[in-house]
ZADO-1210 file (C-alpha; in nm, 4 decimals, padded with zeros to 6 digits):
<atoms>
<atom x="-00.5727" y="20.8157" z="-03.2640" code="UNK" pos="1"/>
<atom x="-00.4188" y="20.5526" z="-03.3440" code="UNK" pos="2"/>
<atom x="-00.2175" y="20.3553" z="-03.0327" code="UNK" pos="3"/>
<atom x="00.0688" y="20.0580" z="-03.0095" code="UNK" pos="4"/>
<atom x="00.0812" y="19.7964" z="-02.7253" code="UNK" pos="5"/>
<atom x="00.3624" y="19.9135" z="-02.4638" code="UNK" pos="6"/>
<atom x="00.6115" y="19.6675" z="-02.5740" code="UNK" pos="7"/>
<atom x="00.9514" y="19.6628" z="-02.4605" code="UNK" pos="8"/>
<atom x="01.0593" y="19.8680" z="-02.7758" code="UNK" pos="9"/>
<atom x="00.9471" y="20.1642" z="-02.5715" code="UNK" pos="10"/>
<atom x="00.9117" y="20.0196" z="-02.2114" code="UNK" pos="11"/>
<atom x="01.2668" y="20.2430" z="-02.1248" code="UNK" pos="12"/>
<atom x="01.1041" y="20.5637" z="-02.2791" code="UNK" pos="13"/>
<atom x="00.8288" y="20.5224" z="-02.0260" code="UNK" pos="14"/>
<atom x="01.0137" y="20.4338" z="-01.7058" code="UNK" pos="15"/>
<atom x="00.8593" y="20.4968" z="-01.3973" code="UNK" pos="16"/>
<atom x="00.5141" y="20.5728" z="-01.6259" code="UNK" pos="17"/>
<atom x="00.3269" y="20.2600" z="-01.4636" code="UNK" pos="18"/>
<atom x="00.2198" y="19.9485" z="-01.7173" code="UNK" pos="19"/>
<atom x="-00.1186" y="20.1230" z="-01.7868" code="UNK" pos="20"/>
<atom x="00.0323" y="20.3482" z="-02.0963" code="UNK" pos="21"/>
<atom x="00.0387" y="20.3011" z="-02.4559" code="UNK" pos="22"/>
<atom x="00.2588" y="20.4405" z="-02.7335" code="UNK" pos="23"/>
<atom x="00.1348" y="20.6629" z="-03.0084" code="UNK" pos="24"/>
<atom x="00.2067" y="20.5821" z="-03.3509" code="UNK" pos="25"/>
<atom x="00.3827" y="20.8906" z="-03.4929" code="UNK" pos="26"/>
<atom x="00.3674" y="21.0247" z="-03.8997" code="UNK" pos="27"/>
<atom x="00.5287" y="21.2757" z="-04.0470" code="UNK" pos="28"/>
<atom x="00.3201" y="21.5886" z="-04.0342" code="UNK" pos="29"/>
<atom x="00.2673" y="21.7572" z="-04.4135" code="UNK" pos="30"/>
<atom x="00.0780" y="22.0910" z="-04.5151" code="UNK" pos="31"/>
<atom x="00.0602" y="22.2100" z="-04.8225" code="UNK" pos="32"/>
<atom x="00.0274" y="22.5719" z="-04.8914" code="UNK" pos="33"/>
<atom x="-00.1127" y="22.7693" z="-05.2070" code="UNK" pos="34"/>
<atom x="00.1062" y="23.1043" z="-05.2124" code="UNK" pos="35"/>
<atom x="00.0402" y="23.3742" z="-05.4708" code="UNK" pos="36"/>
<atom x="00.3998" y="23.4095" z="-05.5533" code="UNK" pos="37"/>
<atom x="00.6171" y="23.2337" z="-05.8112" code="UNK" pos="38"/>
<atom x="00.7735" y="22.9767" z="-05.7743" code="UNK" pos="39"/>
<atom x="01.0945" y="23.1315" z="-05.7930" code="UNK" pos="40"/>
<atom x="01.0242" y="23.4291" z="-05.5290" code="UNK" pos="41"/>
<atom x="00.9086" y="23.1235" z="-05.2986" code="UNK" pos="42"/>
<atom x="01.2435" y="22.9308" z="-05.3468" code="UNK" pos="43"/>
<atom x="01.4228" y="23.2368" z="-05.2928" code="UNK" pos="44"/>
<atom x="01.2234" y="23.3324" z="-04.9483" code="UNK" pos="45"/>
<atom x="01.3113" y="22.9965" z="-04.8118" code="UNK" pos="46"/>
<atom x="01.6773" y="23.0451" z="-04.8679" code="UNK" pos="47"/>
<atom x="01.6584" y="23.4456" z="-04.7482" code="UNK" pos="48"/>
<atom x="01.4800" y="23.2355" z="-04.4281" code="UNK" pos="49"/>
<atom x="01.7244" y="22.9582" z="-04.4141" code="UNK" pos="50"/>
<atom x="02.0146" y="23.2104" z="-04.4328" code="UNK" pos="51"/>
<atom x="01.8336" y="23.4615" z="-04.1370" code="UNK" pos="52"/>
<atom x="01.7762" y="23.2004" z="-03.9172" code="UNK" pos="53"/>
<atom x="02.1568" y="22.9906" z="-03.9529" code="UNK" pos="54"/>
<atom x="01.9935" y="22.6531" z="-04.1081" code="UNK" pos="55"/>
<atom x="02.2486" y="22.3750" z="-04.2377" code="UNK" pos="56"/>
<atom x="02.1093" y="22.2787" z="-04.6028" code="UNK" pos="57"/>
<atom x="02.1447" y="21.8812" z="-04.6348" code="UNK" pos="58"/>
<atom x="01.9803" y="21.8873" z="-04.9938" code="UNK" pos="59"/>
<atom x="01.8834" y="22.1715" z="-05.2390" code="UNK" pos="60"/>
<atom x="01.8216" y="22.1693" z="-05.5973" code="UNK" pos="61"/>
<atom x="01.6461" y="22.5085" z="-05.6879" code="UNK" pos="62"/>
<atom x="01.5778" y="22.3553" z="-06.0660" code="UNK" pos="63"/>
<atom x="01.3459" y="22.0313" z="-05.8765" code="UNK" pos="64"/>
<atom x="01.2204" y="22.3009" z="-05.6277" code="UNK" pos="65"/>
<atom x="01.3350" y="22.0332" z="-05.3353" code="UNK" pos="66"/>
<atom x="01.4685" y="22.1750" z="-04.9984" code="UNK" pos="67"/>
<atom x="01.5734" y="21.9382" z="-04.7269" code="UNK" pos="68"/>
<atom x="01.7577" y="22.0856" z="-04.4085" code="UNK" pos="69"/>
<atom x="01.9992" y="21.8720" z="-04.1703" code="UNK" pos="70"/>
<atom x="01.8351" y="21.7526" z="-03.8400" code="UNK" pos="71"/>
<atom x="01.7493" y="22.0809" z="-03.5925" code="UNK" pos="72"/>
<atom x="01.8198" y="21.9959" z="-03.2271" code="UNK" pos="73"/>
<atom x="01.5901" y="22.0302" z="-02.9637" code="UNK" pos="74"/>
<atom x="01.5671" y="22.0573" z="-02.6281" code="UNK" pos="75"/>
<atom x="01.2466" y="21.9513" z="-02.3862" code="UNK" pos="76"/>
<atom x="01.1074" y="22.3114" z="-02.3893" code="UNK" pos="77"/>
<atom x="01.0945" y="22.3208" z="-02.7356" code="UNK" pos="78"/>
<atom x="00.9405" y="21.9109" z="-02.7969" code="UNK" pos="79"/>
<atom x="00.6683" y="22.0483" z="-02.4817" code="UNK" pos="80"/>
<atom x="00.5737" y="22.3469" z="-02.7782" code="UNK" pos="81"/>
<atom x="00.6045" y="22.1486" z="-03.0874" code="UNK" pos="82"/>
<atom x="00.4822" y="21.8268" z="-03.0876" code="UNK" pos="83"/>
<atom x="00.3065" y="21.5521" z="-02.8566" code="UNK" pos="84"/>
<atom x="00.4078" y="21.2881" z="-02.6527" code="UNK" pos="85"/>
<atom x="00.4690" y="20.9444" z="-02.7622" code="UNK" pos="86"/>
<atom x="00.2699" y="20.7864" z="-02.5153" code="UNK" pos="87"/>
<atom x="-00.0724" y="20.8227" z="-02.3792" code="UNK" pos="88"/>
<atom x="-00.2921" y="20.6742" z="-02.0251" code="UNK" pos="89"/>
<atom x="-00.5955" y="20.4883" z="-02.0131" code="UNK" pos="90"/>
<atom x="-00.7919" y="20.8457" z="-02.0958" code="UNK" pos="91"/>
<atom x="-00.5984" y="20.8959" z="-02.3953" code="UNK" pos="92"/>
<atom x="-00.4177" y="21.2071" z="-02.2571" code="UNK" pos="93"/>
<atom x="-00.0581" y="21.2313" z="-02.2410" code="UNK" pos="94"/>
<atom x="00.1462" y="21.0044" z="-02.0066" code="UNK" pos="95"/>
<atom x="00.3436" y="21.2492" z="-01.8958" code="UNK" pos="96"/>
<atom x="00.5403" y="21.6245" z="-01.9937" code="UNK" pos="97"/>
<atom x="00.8700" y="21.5628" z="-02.1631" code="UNK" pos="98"/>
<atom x="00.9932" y="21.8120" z="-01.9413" code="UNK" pos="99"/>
<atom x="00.8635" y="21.6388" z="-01.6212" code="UNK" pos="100"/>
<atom x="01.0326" y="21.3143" z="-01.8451" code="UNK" pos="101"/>
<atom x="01.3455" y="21.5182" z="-01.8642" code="UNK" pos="102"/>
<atom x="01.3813" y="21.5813" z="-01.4556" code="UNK" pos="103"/>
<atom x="01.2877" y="21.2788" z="-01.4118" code="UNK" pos="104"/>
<atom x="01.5695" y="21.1371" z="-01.5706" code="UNK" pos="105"/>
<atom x="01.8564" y="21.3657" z="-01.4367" code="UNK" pos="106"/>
<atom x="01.7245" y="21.3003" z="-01.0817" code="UNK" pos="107"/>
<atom x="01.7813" y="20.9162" z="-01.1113" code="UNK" pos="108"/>
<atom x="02.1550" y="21.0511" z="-01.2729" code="UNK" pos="109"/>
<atom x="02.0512" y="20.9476" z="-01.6651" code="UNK" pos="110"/>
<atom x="02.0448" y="21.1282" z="-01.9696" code="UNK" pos="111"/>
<atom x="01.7813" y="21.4004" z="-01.9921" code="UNK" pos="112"/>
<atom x="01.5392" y="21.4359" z="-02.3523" code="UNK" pos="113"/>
<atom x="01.6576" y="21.5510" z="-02.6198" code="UNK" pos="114"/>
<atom x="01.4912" y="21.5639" z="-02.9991" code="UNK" pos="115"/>
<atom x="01.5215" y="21.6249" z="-03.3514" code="UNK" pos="116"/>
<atom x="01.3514" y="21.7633" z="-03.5758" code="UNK" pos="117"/>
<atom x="01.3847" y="21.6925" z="-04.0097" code="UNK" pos="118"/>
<atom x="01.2416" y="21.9130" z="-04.2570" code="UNK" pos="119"/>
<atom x="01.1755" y="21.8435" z="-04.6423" code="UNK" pos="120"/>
<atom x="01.0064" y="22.1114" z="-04.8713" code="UNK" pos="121"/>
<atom x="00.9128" y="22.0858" z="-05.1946" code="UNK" pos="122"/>
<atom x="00.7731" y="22.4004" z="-05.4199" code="UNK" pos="123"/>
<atom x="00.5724" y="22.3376" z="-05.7108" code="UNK" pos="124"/>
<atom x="00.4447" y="22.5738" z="-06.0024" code="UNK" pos="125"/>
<atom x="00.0431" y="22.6480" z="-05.9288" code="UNK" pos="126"/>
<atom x="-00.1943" y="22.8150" z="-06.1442" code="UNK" pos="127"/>
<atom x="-00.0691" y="23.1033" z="-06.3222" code="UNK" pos="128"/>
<atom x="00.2438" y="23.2806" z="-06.1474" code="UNK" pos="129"/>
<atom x="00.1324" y="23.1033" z="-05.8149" code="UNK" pos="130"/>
<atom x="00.3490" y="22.8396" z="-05.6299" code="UNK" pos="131"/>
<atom x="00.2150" y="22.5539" z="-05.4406" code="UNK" pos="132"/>
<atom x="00.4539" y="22.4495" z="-05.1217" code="UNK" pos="133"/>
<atom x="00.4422" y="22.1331" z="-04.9312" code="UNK" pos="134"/>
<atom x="00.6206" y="22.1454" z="-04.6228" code="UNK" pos="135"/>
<atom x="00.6921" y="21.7596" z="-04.3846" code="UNK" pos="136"/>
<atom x="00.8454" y="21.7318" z="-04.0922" code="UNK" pos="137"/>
<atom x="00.9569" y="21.4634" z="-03.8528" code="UNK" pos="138"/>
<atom x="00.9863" y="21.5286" z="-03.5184" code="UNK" pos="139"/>
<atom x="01.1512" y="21.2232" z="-03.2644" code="UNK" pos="140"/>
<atom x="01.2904" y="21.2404" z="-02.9669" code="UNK" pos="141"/>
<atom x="01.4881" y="21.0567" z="-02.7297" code="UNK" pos="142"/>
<atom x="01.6394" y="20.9889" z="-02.3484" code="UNK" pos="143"/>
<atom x="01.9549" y="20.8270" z="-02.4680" code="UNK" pos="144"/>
<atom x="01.7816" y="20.4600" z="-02.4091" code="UNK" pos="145"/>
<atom x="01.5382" y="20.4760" z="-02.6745" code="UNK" pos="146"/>
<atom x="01.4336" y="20.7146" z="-02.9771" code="UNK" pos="147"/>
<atom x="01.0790" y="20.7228" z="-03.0384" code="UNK" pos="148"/>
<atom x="00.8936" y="20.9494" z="-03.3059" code="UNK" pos="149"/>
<atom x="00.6593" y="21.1910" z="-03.2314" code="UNK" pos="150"/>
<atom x="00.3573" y="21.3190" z="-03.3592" code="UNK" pos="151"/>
<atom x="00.3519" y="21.7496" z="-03.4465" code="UNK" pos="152"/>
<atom x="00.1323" y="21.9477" z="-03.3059" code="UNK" pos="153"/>
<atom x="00.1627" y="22.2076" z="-03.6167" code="UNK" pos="154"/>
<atom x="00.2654" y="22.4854" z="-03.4471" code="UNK" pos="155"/>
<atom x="00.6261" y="22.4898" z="-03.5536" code="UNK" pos="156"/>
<atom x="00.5205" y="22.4522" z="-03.9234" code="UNK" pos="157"/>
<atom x="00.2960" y="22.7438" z="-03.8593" code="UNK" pos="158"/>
<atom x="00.5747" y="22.9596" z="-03.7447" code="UNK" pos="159"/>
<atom x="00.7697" y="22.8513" z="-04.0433" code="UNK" pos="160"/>
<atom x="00.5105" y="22.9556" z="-04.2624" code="UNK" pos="161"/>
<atom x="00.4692" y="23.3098" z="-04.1087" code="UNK" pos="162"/>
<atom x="00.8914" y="23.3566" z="-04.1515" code="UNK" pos="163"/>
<atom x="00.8370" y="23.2359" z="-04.4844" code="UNK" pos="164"/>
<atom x="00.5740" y="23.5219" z="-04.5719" code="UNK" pos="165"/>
<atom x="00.7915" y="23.8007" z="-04.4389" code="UNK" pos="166"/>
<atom x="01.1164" y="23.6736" z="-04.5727" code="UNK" pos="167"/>
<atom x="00.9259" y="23.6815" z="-04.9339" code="UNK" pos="168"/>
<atom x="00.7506" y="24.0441" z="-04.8478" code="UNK" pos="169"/>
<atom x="01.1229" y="24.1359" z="-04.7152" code="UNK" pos="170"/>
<atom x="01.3019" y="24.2735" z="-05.0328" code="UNK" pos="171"/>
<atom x="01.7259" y="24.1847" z="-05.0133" code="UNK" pos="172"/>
<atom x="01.8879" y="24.4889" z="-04.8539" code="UNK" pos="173"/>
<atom x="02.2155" y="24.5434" z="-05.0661" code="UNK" pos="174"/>
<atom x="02.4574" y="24.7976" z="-04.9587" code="UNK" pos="175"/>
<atom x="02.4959" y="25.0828" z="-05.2121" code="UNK" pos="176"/>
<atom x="02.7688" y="25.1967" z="-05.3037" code="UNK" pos="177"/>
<atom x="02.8644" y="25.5999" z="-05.1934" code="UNK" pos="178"/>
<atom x="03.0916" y="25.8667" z="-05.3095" code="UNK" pos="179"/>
<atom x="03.3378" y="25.8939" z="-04.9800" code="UNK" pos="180"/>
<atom x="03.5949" y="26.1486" z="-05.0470" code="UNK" pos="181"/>
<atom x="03.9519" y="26.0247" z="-05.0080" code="UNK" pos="182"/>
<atom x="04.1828" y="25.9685" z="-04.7197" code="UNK" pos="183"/>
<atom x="04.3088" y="26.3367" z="-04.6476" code="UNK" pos="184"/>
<atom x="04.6386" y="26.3351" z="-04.5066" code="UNK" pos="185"/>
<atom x="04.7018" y="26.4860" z="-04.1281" code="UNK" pos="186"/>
<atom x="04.7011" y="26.8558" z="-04.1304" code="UNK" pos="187"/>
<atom x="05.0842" y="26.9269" z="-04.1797" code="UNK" pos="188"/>
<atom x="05.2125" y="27.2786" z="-04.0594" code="UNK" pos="189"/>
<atom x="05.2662" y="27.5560" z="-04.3550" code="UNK" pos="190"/>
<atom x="05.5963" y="27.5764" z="-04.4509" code="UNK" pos="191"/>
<atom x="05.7643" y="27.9081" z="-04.3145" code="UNK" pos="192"/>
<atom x="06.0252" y="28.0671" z="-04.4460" code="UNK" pos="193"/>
<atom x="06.3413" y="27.9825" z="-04.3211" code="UNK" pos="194"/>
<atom x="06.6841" y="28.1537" z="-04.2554" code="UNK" pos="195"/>
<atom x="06.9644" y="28.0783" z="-04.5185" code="UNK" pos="196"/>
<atom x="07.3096" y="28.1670" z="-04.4306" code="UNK" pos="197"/>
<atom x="07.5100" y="28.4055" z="-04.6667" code="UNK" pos="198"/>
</atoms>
């Protein structure tokens, strides 16, 4: 693992850490993914998945196969799940939770952790009608005094992955159209005969 000097560029990430702490030097986290599917049906899973689960597209271009999706916020629950935290003790284990970071901070009246998260996917033609999908992501987060990136732990590209598969298995639903009879009119009362004078 590969480990920065605390230096002041993250000394305000780390208050009340102790000097004994080191920050981790964070890359982007890429898989790549055989899937025996075309291209196509791939490109038009990710969009069935983008669509399901209310993503805002910063890039597409279907033609290129390139997907890139506008920063997802996160909270400290979901950096604790996702990815690791930028600084580690003497042992090399974490220096702390981000959500112990996060109470931390709103005790002393400051702004909690937040993060981000960027995703870029490209989908490639493989052998035959198979595709071949890389999928980066960049997680960083921040306490309002400093942003610092952060290294993934995989499990949210997992996940992705797994809604990917069943938004391809998923055929499109379309509603078909039915015969429906037409609007009847209300029941009106039978006409009766009726008195004329003489």
């Amino acid at each position: 693992m590969r480990v920065l000097a605390l230096a002041l560029v993250g000394l305000s990430f780390l208050t009340a850490c102790g000097p004994d702490y080191w920050l981790v030097e964070a890359d982007p986290y890429e898989i790549k993914v055989p899937l025996a599917m075309s291209r196509e049906a791939v490109f038009d899973g990710l969009m069935a998945l983008v669509h399901e689960r209310d993503m805002d597209v910063d890039v597409i271009d279907k033609g290129a196969g390139v997907l890139a999706l506008d920063a997802i916020k996160l909270g400290p629950k979901d950096l604790e799940r996702y990815c690791e935290f930028p600084a580690i003790d003497e042992d090399g284990d974490p220096a702390k939770s981000f959500q112990q970071h996060h109470a931390e901070r709103l005790e002393d009246r400051l702004q909690g952790v937040s993060g981000t998260l960027l995703i870029k996917i490209l989908v490639k033609q493989g052998a035959g009608d198979s595709a071949l999908l890389s999928l980066k992501t960049e997680f960083t987060a921040t306490n309002g005094d400093k942003t610092l990136a952060c290294n993934s732990l995989g499990v949210y590209e997992q996940e992705f992955l797994s809604r990917l598969r069943e938004a391809m298995l998923t055929p499109t639903v379309m509603p078909v159209p039915t015969d429906t009879p037409a609007d009847t009119p209300a029941d009106t009362p039978a006409p009766t005969d009726t008195p004329t004078g003489n």
